[in-house]
Biotite code that builds the C-alpha atoms (Angstrom):
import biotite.structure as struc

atoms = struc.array([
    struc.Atom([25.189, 110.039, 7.064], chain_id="A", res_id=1, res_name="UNK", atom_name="CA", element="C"),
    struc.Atom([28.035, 108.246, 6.135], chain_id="A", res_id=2, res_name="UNK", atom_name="CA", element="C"),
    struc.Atom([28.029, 109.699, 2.161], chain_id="A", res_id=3, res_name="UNK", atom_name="CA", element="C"),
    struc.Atom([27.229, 113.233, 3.615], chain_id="A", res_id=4, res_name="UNK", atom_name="CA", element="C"),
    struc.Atom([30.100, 113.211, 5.794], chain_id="A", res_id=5, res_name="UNK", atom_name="CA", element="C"),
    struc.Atom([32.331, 111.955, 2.712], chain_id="A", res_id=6, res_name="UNK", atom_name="CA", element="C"),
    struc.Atom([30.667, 114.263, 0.772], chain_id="A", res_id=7, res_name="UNK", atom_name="CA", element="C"),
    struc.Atom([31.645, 117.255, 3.135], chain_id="A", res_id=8, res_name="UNK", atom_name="CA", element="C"),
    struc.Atom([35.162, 116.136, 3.228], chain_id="A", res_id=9, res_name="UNK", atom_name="CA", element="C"),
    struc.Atom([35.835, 116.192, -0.083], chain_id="A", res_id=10, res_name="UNK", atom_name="CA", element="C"),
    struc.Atom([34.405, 119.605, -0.763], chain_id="A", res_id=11, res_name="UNK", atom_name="CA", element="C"),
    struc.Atom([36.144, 120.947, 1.800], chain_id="A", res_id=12, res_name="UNK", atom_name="CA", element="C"),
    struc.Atom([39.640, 119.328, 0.199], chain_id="A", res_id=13, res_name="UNK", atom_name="CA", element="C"),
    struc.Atom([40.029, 117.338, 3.423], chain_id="A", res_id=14, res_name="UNK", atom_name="CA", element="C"),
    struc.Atom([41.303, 113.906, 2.347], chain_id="A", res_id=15, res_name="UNK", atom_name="CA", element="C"),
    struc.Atom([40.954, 112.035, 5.873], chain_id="A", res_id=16, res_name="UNK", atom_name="CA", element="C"),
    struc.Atom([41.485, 108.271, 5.638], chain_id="A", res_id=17, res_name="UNK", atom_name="CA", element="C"),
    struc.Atom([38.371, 106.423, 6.536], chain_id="A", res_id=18, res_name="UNK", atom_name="CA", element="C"),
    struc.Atom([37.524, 102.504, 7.569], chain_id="A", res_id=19, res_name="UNK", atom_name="CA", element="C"),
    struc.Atom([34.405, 100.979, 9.125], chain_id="A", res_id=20, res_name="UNK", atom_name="CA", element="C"),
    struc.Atom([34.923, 99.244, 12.982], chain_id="A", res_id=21, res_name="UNK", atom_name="CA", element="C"),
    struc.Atom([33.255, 96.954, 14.349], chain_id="A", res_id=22, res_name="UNK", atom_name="CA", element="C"),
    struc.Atom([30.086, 97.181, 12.663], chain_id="A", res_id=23, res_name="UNK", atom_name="CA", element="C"),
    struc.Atom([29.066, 100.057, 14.096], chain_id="A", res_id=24, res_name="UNK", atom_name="CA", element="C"),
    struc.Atom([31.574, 102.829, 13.747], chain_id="A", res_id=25, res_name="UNK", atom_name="CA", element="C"),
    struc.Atom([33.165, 104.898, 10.669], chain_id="A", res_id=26, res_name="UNK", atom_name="CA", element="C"),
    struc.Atom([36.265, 106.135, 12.005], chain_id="A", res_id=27, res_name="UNK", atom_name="CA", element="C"),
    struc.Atom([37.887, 109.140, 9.853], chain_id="A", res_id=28, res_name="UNK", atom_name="CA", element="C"),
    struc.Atom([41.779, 110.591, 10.852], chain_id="A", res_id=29, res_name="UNK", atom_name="CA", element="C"),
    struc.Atom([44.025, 112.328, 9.336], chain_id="A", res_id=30, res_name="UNK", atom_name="CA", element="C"),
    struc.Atom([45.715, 116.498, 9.511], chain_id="A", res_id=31, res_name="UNK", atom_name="CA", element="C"),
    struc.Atom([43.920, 119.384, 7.643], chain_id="A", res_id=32, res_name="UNK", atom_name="CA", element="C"),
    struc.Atom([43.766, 123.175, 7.833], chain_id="A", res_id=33, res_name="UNK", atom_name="CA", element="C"),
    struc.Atom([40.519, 124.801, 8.579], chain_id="A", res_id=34, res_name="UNK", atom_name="CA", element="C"),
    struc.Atom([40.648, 128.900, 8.808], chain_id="A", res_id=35, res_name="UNK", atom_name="CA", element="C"),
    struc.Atom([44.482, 128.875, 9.020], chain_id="A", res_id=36, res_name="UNK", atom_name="CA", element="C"),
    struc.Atom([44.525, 126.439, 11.475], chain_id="A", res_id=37, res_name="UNK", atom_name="CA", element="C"),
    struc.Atom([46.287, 123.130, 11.335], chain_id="A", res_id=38, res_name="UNK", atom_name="CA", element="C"),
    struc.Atom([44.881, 120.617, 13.259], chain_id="A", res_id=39, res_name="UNK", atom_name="CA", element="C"),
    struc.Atom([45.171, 116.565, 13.380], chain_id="A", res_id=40, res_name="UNK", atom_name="CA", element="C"),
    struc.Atom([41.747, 115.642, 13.263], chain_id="A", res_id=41, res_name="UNK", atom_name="CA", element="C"),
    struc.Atom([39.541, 112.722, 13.981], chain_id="A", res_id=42, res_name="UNK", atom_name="CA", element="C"),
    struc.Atom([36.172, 111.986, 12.993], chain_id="A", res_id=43, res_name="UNK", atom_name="CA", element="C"),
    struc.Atom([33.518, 108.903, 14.725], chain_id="A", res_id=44, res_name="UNK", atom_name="CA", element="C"),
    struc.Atom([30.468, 108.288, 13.095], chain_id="A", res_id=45, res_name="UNK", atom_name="CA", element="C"),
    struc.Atom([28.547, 105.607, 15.542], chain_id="A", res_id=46, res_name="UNK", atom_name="CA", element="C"),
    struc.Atom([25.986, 104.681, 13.035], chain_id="A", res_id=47, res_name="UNK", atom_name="CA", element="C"),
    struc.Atom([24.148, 102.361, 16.014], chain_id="A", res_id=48, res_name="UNK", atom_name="CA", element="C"),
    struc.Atom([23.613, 105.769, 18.430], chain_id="A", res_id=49, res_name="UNK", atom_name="CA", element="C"),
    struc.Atom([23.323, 108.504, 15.269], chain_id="A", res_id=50, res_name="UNK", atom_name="CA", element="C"),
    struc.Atom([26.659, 110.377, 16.855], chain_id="A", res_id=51, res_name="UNK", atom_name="CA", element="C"),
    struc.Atom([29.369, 112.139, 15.250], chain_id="A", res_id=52, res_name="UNK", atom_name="CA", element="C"),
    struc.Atom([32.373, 112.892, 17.309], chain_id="A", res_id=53, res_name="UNK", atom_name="CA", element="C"),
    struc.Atom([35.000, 115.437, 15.671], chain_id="A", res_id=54, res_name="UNK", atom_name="CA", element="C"),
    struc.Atom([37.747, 115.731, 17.812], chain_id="A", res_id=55, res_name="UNK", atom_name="CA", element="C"),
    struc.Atom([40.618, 118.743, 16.830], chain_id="A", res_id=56, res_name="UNK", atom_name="CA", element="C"),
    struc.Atom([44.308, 118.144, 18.201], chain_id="A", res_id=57, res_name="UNK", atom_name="CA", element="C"),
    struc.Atom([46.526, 120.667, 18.604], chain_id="A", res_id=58, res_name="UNK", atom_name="CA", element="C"),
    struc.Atom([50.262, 119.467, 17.143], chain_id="A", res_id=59, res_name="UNK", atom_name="CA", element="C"),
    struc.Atom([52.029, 121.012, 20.118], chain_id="A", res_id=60, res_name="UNK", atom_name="CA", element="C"),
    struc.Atom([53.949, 118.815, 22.496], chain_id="A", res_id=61, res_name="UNK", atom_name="CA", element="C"),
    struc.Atom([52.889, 120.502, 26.323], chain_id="A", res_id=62, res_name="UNK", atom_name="CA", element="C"),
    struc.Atom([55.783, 119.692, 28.516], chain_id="A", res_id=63, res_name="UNK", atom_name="CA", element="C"),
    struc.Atom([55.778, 116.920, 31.228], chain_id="A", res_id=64, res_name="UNK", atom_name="CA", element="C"),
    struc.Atom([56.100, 119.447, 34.426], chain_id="A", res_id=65, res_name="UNK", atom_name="CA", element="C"),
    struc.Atom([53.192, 121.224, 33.277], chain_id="A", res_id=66, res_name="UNK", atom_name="CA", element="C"),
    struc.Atom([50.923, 118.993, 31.453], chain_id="A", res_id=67, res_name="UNK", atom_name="CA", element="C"),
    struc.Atom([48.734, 119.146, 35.482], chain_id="A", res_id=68, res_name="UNK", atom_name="CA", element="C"),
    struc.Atom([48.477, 122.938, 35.345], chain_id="A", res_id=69, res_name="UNK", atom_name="CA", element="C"),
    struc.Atom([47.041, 122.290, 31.588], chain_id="A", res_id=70, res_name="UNK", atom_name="CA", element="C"),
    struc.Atom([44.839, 119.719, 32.936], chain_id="A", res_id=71, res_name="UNK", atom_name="CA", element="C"),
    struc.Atom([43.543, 122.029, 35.541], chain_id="A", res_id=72, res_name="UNK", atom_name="CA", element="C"),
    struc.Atom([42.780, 124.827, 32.988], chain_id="A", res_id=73, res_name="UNK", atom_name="CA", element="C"),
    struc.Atom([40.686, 121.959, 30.980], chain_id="A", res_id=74, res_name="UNK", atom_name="CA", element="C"),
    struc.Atom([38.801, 121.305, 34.170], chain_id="A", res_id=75, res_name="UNK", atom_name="CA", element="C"),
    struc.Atom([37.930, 124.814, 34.756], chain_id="A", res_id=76, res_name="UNK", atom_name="CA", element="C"),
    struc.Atom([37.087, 125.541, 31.076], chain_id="A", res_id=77, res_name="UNK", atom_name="CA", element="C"),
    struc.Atom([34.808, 122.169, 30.690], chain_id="A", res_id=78, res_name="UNK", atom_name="CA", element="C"),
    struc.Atom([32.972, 123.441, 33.529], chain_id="A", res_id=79, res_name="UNK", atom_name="CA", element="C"),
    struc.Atom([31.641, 125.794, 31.179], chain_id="A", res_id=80, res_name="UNK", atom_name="CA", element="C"),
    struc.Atom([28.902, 125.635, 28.487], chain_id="A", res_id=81, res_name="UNK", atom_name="CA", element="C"),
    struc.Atom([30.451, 128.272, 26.801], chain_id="A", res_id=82, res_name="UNK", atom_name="CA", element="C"),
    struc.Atom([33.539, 126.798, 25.741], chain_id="A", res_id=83, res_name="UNK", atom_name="CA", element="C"),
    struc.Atom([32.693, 123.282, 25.591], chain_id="A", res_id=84, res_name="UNK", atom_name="CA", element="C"),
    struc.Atom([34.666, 120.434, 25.693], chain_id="A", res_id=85, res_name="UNK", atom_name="CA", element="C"),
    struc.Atom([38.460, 120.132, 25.205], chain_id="A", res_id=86, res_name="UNK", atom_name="CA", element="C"),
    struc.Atom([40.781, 117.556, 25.585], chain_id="A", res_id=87, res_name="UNK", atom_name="CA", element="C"),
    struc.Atom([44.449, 116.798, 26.634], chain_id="A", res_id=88, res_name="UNK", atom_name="CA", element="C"),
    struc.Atom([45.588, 113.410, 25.530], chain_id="A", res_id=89, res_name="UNK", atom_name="CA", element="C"),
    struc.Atom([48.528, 111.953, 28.494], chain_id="A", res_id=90, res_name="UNK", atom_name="CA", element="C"),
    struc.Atom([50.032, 109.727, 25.927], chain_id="A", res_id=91, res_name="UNK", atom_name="CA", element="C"),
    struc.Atom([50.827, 111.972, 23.162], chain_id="A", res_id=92, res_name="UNK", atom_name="CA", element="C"),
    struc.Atom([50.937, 115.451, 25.363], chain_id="A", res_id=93, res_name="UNK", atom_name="CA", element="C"),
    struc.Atom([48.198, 117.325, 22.943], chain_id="A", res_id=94, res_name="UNK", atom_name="CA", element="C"),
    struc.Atom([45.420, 119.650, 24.082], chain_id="A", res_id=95, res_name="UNK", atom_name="CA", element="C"),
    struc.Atom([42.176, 118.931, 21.924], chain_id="A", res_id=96, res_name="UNK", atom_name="CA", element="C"),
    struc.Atom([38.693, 120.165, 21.608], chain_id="A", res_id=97, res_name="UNK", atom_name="CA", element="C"),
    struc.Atom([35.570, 117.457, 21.025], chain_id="A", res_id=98, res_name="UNK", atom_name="CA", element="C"),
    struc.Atom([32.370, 118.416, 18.328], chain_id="A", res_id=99, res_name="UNK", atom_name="CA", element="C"),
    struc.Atom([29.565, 115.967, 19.437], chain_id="A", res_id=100, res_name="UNK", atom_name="CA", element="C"),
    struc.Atom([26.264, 116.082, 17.761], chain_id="A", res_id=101, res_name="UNK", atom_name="CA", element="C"),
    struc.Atom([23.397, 113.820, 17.413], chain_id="A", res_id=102, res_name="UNK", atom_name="CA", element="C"),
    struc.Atom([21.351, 113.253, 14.319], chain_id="A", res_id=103, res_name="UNK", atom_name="CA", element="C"),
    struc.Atom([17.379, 112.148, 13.794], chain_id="A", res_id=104, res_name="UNK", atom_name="CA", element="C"),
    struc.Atom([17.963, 111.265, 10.231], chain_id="A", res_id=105, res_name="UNK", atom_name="CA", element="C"),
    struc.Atom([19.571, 112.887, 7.114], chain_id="A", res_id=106, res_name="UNK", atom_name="CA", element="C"),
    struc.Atom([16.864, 115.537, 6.321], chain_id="A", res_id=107, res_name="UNK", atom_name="CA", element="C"),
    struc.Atom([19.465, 118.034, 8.128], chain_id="A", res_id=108, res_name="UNK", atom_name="CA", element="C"),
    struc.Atom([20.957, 120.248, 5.832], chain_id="A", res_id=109, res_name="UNK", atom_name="CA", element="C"),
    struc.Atom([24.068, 118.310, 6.845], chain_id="A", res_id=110, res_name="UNK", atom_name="CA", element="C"),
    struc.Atom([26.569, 120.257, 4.632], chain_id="A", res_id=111, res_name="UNK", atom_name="CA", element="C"),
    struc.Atom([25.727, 123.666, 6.171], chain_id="A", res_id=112, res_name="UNK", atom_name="CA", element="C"),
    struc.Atom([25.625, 122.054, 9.538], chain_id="A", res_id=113, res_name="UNK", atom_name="CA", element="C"),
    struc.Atom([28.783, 120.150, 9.329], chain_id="A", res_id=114, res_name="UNK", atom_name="CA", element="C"),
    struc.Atom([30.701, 123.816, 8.246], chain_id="A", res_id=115, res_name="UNK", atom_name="CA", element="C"),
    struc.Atom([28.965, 125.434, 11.475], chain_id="A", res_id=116, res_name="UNK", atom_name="CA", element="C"),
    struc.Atom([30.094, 122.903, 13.763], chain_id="A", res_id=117, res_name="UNK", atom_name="CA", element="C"),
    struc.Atom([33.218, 122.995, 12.530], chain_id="A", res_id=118, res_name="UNK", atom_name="CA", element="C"),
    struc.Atom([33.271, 126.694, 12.830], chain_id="A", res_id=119, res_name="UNK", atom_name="CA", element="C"),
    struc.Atom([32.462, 126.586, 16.178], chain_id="A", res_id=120, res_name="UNK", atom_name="CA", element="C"),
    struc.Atom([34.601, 124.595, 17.283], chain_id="A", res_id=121, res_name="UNK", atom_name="CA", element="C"),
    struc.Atom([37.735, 125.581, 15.454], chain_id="A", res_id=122, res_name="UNK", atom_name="CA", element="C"),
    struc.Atom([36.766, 129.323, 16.955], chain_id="A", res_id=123, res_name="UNK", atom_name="CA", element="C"),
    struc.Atom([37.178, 127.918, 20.382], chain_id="A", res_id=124, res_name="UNK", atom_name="CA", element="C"),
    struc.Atom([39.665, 126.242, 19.653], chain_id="A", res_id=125, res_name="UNK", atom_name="CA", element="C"),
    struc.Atom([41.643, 128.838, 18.251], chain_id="A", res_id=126, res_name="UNK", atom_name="CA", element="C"),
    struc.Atom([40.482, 130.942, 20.816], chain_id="A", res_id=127, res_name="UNK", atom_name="CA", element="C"),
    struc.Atom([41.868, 128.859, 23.773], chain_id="A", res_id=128, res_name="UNK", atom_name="CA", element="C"),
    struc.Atom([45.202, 128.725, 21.704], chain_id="A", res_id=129, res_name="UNK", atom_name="CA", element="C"),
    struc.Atom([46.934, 131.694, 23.294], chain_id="A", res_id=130, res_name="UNK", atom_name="CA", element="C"),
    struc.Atom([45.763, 130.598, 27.013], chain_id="A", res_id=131, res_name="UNK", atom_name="CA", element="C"),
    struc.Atom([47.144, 127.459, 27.016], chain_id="A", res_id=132, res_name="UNK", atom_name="CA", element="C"),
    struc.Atom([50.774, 128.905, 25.477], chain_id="A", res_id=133, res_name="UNK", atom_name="CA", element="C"),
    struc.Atom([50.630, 130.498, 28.511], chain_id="A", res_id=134, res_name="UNK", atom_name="CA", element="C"),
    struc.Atom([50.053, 127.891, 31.088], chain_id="A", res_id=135, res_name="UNK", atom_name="CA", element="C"),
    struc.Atom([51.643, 125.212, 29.162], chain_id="A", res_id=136, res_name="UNK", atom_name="CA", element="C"),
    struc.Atom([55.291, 127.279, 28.157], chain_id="A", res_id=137, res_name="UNK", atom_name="CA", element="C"),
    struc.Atom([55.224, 131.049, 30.057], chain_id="A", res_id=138, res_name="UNK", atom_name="CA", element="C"),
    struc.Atom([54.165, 129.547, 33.916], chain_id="A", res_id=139, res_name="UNK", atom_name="CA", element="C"),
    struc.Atom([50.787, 131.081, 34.031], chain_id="A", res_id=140, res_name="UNK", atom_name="CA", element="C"),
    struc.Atom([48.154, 129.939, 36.396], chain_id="A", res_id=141, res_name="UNK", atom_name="CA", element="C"),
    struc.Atom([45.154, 128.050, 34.893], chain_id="A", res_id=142, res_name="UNK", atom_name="CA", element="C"),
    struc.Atom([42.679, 130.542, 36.692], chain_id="A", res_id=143, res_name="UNK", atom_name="CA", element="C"),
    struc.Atom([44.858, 133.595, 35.561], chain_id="A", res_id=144, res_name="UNK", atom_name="CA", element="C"),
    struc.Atom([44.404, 132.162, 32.054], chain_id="A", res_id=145, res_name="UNK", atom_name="CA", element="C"),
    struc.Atom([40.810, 131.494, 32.425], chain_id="A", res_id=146, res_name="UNK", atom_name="CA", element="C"),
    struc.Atom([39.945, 135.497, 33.323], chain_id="A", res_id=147, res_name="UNK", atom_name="CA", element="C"),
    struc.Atom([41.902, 135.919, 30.322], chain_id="A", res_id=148, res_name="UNK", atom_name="CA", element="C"),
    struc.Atom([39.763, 134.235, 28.423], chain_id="A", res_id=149, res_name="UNK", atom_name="CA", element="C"),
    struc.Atom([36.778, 135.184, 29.515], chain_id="A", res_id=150, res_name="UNK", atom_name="CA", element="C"),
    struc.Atom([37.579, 139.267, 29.093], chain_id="A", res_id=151, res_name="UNK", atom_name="CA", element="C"),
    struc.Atom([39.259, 138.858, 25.963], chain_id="A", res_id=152, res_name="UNK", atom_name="CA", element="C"),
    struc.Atom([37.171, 136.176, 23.906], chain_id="A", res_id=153, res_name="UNK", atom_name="CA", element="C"),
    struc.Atom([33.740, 136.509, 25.156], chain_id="A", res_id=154, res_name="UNK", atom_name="CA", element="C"),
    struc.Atom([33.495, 140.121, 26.188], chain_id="A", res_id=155, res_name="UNK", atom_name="CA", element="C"),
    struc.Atom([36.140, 140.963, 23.169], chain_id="A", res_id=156, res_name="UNK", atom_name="CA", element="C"),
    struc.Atom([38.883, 143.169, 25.613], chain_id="A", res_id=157, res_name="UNK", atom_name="CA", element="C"),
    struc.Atom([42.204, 143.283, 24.469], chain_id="A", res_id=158, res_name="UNK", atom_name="CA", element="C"),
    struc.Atom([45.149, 141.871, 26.609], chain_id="A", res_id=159, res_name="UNK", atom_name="CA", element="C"),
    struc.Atom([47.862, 143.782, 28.511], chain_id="A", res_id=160, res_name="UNK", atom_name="CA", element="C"),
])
């Protein structure tokens, strides 16, 4: 798993540092662009439980006085297959969004499945984007920002 992931990276001209930890985990980090979208990204490979974790991060800094109204939007929006599983980081004040996959062995067509994942989540991502300007710079309530979501990105409606 270890070579495919490598192997992905560099085909996809993402040139993430990488180091083995304790034993068990490859840990990958660095920044890339995927679709037009710049993103610090992290990579965990725990060889001992066949996971990969990809987690995006947003760059943006969300203000102290409404880094609890972000929060609660996360809450509301984890609650939700749909969307998955994003993040907000207390220390550095950056909304994220966690890939998690498990693997049987390396018979996957791991390339193609990588690029879908990645897909995926960088469309949800991306997706969430606007929302979270909102509640994290223009004062909108999380629940305001989550019917937004919800008619504009799933149902494809266009916002007033």
């Amino acid at each position: 798993m270890k070579k495919s992931i490598l192997k992905y990276l560099k085909k996809n001209k993402w040139y993430l540092h990488h180091e083995q930890r304790e034993g068990q985990m490859v840990y990958y980090y660095g920044s890339c662009t995927y679709n037009n979208l710049f993103v610090d990204v992290t990579i965990e490979h725990r060889t001992k439980e066949k996971r990969v974790d990809i987690d995006l991060w947003n760059t943006d800094y969300i203000p102290e006085e409404r880094r609890a109204a972000v929060a609660e939007l996360i809450a509301h929006l984890n609650m939700d297959d749909r969307w998955g599983r994003f993040l907000l980081d207390w220390k550095e004040c950056q909304i994220g969004y966690r890939i998690t996959f498990f693997y049987a062995a390396e018979a996957l067509n791991l390339d193609e499945f990588l690029d879908m994942q990645f897909r995926a989540g960088i469309f949800l991502f991306d997706s969430a984007f606007l929302p979270f300007v909102d509640v994290a710079f223009n004062n909108e309530e999380p629940l305001k920002a989550m019917e937004w979501m919800e008619a504009f990105v799933l149902a494809g409606a266009v916002r007033d």
